[in-house]
N, C-alpha and C positions, 0 to 999 in steps of 0.2 A: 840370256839370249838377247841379241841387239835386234832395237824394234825401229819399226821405220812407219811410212803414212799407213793405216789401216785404212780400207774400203771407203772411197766420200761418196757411194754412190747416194742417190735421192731417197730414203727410205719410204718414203708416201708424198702422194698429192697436196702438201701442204699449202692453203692457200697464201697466196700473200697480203699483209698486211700493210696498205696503199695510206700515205699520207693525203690528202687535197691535191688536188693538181693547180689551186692556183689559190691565190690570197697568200696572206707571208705574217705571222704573227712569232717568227723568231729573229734574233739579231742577226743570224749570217743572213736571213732573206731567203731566197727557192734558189732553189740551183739551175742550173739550163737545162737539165728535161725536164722541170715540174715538178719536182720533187719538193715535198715540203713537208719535213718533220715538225713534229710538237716544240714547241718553245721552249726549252730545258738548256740548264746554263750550266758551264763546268765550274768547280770550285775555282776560287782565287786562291787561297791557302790549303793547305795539309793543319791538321788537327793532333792531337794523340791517336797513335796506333787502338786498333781495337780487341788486338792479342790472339786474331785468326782472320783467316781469308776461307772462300769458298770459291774454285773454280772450276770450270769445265774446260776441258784440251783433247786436242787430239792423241793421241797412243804416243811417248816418247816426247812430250814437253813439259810435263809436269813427274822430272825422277828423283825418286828417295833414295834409291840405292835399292830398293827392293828385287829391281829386275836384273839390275847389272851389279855389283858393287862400285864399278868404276864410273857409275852414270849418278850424281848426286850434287844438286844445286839444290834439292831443297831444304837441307837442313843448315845448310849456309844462313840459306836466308833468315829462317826462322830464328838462328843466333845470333844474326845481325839486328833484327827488326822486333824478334818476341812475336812474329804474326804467327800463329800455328796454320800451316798448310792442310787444304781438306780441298781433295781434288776429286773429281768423275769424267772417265774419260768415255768422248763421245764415239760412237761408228758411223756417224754422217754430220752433216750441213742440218739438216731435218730435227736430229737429237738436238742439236745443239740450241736453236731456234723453240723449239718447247721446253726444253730445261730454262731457258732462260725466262721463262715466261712463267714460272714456279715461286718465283722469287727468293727461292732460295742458293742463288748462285752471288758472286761479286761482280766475276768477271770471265770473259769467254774469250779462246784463241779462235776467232772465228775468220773462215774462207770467205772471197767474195763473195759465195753464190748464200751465202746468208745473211750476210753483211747490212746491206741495204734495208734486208726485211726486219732486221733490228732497231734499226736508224728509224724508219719510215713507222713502223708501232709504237715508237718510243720506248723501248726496253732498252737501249741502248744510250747512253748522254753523252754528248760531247765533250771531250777531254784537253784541259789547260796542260800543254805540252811545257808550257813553262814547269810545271811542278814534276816535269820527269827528265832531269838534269840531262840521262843519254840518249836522248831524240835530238837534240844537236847533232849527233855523229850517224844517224842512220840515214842511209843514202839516200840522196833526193829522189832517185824515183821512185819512192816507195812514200814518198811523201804526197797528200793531198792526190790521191788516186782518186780515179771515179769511184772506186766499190771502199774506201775507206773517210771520203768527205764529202759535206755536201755544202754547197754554197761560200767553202772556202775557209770551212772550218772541219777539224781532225774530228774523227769520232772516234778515233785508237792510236797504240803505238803499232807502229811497225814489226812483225817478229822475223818475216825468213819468206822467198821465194821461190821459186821452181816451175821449169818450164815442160812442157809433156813435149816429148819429142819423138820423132820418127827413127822407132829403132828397125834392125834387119841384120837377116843373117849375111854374113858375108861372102858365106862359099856356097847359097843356094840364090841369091838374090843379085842380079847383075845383068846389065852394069848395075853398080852403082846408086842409088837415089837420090833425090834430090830432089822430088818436090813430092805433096801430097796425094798427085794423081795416083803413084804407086799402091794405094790403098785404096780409092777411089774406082777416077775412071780408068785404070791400070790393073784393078783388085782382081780377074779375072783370070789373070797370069798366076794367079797365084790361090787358086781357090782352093778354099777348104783350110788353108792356113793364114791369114788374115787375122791380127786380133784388133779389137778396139776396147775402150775402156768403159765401161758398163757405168753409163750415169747419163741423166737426161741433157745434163752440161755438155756433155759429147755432140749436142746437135752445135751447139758453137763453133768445131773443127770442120764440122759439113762448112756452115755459112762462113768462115774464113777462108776456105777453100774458093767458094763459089765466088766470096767477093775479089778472089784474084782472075779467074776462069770465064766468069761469068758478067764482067762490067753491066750490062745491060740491066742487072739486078738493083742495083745503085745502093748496097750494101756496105756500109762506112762501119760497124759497130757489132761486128758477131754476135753480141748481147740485146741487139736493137733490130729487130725483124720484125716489117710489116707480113699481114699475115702472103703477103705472094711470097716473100723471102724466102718466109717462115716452110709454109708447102714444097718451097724448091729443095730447103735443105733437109727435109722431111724425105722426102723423094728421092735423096742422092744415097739418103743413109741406109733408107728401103732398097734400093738397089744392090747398096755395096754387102746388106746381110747374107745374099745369095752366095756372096763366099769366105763371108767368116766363118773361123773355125770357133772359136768360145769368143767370148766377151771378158774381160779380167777386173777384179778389183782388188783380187790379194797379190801382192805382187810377188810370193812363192810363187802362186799356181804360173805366174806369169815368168817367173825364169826357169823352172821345171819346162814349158810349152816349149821355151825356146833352145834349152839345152836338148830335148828329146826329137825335136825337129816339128812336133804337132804346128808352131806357130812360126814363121819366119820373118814377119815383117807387120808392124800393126805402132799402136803408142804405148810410151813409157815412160819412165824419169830416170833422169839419171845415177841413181843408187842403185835401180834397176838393173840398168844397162853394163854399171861398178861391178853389183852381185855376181850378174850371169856371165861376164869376161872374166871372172874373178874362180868361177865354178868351172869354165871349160868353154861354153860357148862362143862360136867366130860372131859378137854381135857387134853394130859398130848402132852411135845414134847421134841425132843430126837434128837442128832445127831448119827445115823445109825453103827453098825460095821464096815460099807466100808466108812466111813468121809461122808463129804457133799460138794458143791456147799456152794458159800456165795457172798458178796459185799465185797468191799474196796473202798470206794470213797476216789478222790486225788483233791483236788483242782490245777488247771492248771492255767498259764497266757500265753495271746494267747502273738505270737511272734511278733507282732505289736501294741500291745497296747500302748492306747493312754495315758494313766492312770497306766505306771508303779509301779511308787511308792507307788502311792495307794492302788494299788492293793499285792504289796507285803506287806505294813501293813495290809489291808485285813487279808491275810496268818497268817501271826503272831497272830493277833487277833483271830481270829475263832479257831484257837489251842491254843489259852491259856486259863490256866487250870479251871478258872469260866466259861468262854462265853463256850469250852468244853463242860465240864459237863454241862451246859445251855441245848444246842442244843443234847446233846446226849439225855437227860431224854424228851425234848420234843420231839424228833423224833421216840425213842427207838432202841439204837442201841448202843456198845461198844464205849465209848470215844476212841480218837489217846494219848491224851496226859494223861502221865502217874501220874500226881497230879489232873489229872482233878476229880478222884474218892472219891479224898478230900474234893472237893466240891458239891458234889451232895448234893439236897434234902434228897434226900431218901437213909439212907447209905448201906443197901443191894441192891443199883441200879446195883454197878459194881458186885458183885457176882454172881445176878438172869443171869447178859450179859455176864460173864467171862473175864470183860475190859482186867485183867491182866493176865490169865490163855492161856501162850502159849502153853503149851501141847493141850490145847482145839485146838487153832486156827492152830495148825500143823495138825490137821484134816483137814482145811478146803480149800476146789480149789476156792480159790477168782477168779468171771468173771475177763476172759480175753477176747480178739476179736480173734476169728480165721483167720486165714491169711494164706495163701500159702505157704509160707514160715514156716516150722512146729514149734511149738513152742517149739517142744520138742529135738529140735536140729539136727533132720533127715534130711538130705541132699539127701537121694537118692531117694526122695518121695517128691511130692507136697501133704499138704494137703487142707481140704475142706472148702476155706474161707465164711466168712460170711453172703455172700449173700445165698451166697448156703443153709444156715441155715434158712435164712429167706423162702425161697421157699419150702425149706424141711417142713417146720414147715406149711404151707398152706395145704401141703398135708396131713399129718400127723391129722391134725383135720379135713378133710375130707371136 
């Protein structure tokens, strides 16, 4: 069976783990919100392999062939390198951030909205992208993002991105849509079928909305909410649950809603949008007038691994341009590297995803972690970290 993103929703309150907000006792120095990780250095060289790696990924990045037969880069690898693969796969952001904290892991495909919290407790070290030949070829926007660097150094490779988009049915929804009010201040027209995606990250799309709608808010950073932001986009999402119909994190239950007509308009990805035209339903999906919310996953190696080496051929590996393209078409999402397009199955794969269409992806607010420290470079304001989102978000579905 072809597996695709399992559920990122928050699994608990997880606190965040805050660097200093000021003094700088590492070589890249703070970054511009205040950010300032532990002093940890990347290797200058690769050593002897260690004969296994240990990692954590999400559902459909790390395949043996066990699930698919036709899905299998890892035994490549382990013939290329002698690293023995030993993988655990995570069901959130949350998992992933405590396993890593175990220390028994090397290395983690970790999302923005955990990224940071890695960086910032120091479980995460910074990575000599020299030592990983195909980070040359992974597309510059995915390079030195806010939720993958801090102060102007990488803290990962780049693996694959994807944007949540405004999908709709197309013979119950019309006109046409086109911006996020449709769900929003529009979600009325439409009550009781309304989906949105069930994670505290979801107040992000509130506050990207409001920062197109709402100027007055002075909202630069979806991930960067002073607590008024924070209340108004708390408020929109309070309102808009008056006429969702579910919330989704599986994205079956989320093309089943839309094939049966239970949900006609709400967010989704585009494998989604793939599946459910693909099963029968008139769906069409769109990134919005005001951009969108998305992913960037960064593959990390924790700052004690036991399995160095290994783990930076990992890195190399999982971005180069076949196993790439491998894992992009089985999971459904934009490859990192930028020949990976070459090798796809299917050669309209990177078009339908926009692998290489940076104007697209300048739309889009890749998850980051909210942190107190604002991300938007404000200094005379705390904003509304994390957890805060997480409790917000309890309330908000009532």
């Amino acid at each position: 069976m072809r597996l695709t993103r399992v559920p990122r929703a928050a699994a608990a309150a997880a606190a965040l783990l805050l660097a200093a907000a000021c003094g700088s006792s590492g070589s890249g120095g703070p970054s511009a919100t205040g950010l300032n990780p532990p002093a940890l250095k990347a290797p200058t060289k690769l050593g002897a392999t260690e004969g296994q790696v240990n990692l954590i990924a999400w559902a459909g990045y790390v395949e043996d062939g066990s699930n698919d037969p036709k899905a299998d880069w890892v035994h490549g690898f382990e013939k290329q390198t002698g690293c023995q693969v030993h993988s655990k796969v995570a069901a959130s952001s949350d998992e992933m951030v405590k396993l890593m904290k175990t220390g028994e892991y090397d290395a983690v495909s970790a999302s923005g909205d955990a990224s940071l919290r890695l960086i910032a407790s120091g479980d995460a070290a910074p990575v000599n992208t020299a030592l990983v030949p195909n980070y040359k070829d992974v597309f510059a926007g995915l390079k030195n993002g806010a939720w993958n660097s801090v102060g102007g150094r990488m803290y990962g490779i780049p693996h694959g991105r994807g944007a949540n988009l405004l999908m709709y049915d197309t013979a119950k929804v019309k006109p046409a849509p086109t911006s996020w009010s449709a769900v929003f201040d529009g979600a009325s027209a439409y009550k009781g079928h309304v989906t949105a995606y069930d994670s505290p990250i979801y107040i992000a799309d509130a506050a990207l909305y409001l920062k197109a709608v709402k100027p007055e808010l002075k909202i630069t950073d979806p991930y960067a909410l002073d607590q008024k932001q924070f209340d108004a986009a708390v408020a929109l999402l309070k309102e808009q649950n008056k006429y969702i119909g579910e919330y989704w994190s599986d994205y079956l239950k989320e093309v089943s809603a839309f094939k049966s007509g239970d949900s006609v308009i709400g967010t989704s990805w585009q494998v989604i949008a793939n599946l459910a035209a693909s099963e029968g339903a008139k769906v069409k999906a769109l990134v919005p007038k005001e951009g969108s919310t998305g992913w960037s996953d960064t593959w990390m190696v924790y700052s004690k691994a036991k399995h160095p080496n290994c783990a930076y051929k990992w890195l190399n590996w999982i971005v180069s341009p076949k196993v790439n393209a491998q894992v992009a078409e089985y999971f459904g999402e934009a490859p990192a590297n930028s020949k990976a397009c070459a090798e796809t199955t299917d050669k309209n794969f990177c078009t339908v995803y926009h692998a290489a269409d940076e104007p697209y992806w300048k739309k889009i607010a890749f998850w980051n972690t909210p942190i107190e420290q604002c991300l938007d470079g404000r200094k005379d304001v705390k904003c509304v970290p994390y957890a805060k989102w997480v409790q917000a978000w309890t309330e908000i579905k009532g």
